[in-house]
N, C-alpha and C positions, 0 to 999 in steps of 0.2 A: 257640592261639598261632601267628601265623608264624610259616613257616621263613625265616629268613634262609639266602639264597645267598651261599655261602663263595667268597669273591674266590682267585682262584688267577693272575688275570691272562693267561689263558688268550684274553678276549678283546681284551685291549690289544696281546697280539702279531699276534691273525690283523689289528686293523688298520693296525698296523706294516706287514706285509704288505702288503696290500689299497692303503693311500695313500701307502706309505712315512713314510722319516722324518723329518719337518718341524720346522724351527725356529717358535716362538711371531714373529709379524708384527710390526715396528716399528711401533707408534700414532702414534707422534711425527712418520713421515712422508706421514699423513695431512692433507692441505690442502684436496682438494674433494670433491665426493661422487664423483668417478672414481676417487681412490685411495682412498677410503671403501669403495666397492665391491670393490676387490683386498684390503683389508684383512677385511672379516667373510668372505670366501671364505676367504684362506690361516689367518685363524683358526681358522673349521669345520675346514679341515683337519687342521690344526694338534692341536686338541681333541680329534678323531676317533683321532687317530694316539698317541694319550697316554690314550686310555680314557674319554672323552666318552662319553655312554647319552644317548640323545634319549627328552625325554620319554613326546611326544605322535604322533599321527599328523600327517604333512603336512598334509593338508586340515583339522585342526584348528585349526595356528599358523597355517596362509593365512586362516582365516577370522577369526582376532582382528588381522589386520594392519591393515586400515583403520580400523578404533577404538582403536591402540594409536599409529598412526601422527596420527591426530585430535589426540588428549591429547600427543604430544609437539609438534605444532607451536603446540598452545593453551597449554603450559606448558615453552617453550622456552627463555627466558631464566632460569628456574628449571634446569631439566634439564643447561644448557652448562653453568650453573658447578656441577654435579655428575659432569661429564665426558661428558656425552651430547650433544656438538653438534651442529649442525642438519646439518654435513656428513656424519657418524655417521647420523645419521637417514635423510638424504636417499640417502646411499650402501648402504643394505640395501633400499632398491625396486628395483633391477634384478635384486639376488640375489633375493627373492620373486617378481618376474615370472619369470624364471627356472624357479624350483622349479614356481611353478603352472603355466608349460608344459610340464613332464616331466610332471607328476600328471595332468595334462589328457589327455595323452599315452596314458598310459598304460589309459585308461578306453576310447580310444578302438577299434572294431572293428579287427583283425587284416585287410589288405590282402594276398591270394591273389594270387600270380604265377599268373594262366593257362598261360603257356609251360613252367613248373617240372611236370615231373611230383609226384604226390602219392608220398609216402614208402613208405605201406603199400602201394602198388601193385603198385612197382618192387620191394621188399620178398617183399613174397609171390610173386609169379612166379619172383625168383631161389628163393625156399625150396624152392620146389613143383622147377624146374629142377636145382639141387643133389639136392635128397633122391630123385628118382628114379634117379640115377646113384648117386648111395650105397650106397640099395638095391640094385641089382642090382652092385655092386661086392662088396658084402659077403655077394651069394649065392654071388660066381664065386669068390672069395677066403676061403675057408673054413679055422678050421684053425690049427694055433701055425705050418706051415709057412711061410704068407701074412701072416704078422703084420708083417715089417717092408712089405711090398707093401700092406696095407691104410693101413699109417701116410704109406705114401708118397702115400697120394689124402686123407690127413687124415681118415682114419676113427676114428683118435683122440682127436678132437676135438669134443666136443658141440656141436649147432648149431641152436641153441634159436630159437624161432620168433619173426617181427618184430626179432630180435636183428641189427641191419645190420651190424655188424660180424663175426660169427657167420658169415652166409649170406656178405659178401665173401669170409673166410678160407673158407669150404669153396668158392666157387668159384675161388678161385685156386687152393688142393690140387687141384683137379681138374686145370687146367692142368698144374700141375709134374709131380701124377704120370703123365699120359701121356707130358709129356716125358724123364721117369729111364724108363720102363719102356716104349720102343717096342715091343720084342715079344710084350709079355703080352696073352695075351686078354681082360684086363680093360681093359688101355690101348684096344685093337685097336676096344672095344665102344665109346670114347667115338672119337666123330665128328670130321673137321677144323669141319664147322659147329657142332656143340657146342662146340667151343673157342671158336669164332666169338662164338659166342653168349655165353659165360660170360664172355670180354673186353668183349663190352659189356655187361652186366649189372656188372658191375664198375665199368665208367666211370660208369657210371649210378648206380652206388651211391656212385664218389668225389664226384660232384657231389653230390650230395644233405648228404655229410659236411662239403663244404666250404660248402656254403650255412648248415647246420646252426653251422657252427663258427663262419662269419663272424655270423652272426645273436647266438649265444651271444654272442660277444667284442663286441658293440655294445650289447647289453641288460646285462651286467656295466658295463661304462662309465656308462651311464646310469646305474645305482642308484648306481654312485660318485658320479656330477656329485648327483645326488638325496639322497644321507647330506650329503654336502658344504655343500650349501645350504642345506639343513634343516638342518643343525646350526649354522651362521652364523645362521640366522632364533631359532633359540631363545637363543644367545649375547647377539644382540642385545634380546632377552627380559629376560635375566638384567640383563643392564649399564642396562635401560629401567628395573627394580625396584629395583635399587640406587637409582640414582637418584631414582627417585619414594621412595622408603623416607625416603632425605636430605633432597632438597629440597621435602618438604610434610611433614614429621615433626608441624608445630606444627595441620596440618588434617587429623586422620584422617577425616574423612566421606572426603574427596577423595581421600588416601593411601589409603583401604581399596579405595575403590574402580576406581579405577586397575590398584591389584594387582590384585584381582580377572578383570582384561580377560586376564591372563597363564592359559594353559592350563597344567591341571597335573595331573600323572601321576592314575590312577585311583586306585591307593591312598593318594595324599595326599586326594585327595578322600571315598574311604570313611574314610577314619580321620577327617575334620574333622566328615561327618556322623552318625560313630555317638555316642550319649550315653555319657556317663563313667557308668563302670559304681557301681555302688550301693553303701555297705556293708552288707550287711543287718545289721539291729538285732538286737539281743541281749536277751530280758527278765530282768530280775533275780528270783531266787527267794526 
């Protein structure tokens, strides 16, 4: 038997979150397929932000759109007076071109800045840089007497390897503590060009964060623009089956078929093609 997942709405808040909170879009002030198109957008949102589940993958519903987009302009005059108009129609092809250029996007090879240093690089050198000075910190600084003087070079602090932010904070400790402790032999042992040095291994490590960061915050955008549309494409899905459901009720070859162009989650599909189970027979004594 499945297990049904127990609804706690846990993810209708993180998309509250994620799209904030959106009023359902006026249809009424839909007139051409320009405002057709802001309409199935701010609905995807709309849906998304109320607990919308998309079925299929993108490349799924992109690939039923030219055959679904066929049968509504072949069975248009049927379709409008079931509330699918041709501007309705016509105004979810830019939200699919759209979608298909973030998906296309997304397949494509990863373009390398030459001029950016590589991460692990810059990375590993500060680690190697930090952890010899450590070392020999925590040979010169021995002892409960040294304990606050080892804390003062952030020897407290584990600095786990590839960890970039790890290797920044130990080499700023280093910084700070030669500055609290000018006269200690420990201070004395790190160099004016190892400070030198540790400032820019530093700068070197903020760029890299902030490249990181800005990259981060534009590939989240994108999957939002990409839920967004894809969830308008499937919408328009739903409102295309109603429709054909109504206005061909009296032709199922047609109505079945139609539906059929609609992509649908994998367990609606193992459940249509598994056989009804059997009774077994019982013989009489």
């Amino acid at each position: 038997m499945a297990k049904t997942r127990k609804r706690t709405g846990a993810r209708k808040r993180f998309q509250q979150r994620r799209l904030g909170t959106r009023k359902p879009p006026d249809e009424s002030k839909v007139r051409s397929p320009q405002t057709a198109t802001v309409y199935w957008t701010e609905l995807g949102r709309s849906e998304l932000a109320t607990g919308f589940t998309l079925r299929v993958s993108p490349a799924e519903d992109l690939a039923a759109m030219p055959m679904i987009d066929d049968a509504c302009h072949k069975y248009a005059r049927e379709l409008a007076a079931r509330m699918l108009t041709p501007a309705l129609v016509a105004g979810i092809q830019p939200v699919a071109k759209q979608l298909d250029d973030i998906v296309s996007m997304a397949h494509l090879p990863e373009e390398h800045d030459g001029a950016a240093e590589p991460e692990q690089l810059v990375v590993a050198a500060a680690y190697k840089f930090a952890g010899v000075r450590r070392k020999a910190i925590a040979r010169m600084a021995k002892g409960a007497k040294n304990l606050a003087l080892r804390h003062s070079f952030g020897m407290h602090v584990p600095m786990r390897t590839g960890e970039i932010e790890d290797v920044r904070a130990a080499c700023l400790a280093l910084i700070a503590g030669r500055a609290d402790h000018p006269g200690t032999t420990v201070a004395k042992m790190i160099t004016a060009d190892d400070v030198t040095k540790a400032k820019e291994f530093v700068a070197r490590m903020n760029d890299i964060q902030s490249r990181n960061g800005a990259a981060k915050s534009s590939e989240a955008e994108t999957a939002r623009t990409r839920d967004v549309l894809h969830a308008a494409v499937e919408l328009f899905y739903d409102r295309f089956g109603a429709a054909v459901n109504l206005a061909l009720e009296d032709d199922d070859a047609t109505r079945v078929a139609l539906l059929s162009l609609i992509p649908r989650r994998k367990e609606a599909r193992k459940q249509q093609q598994k056989p009804p189970a059997q009774t077994p027979l019982t013989g009489t004594k």
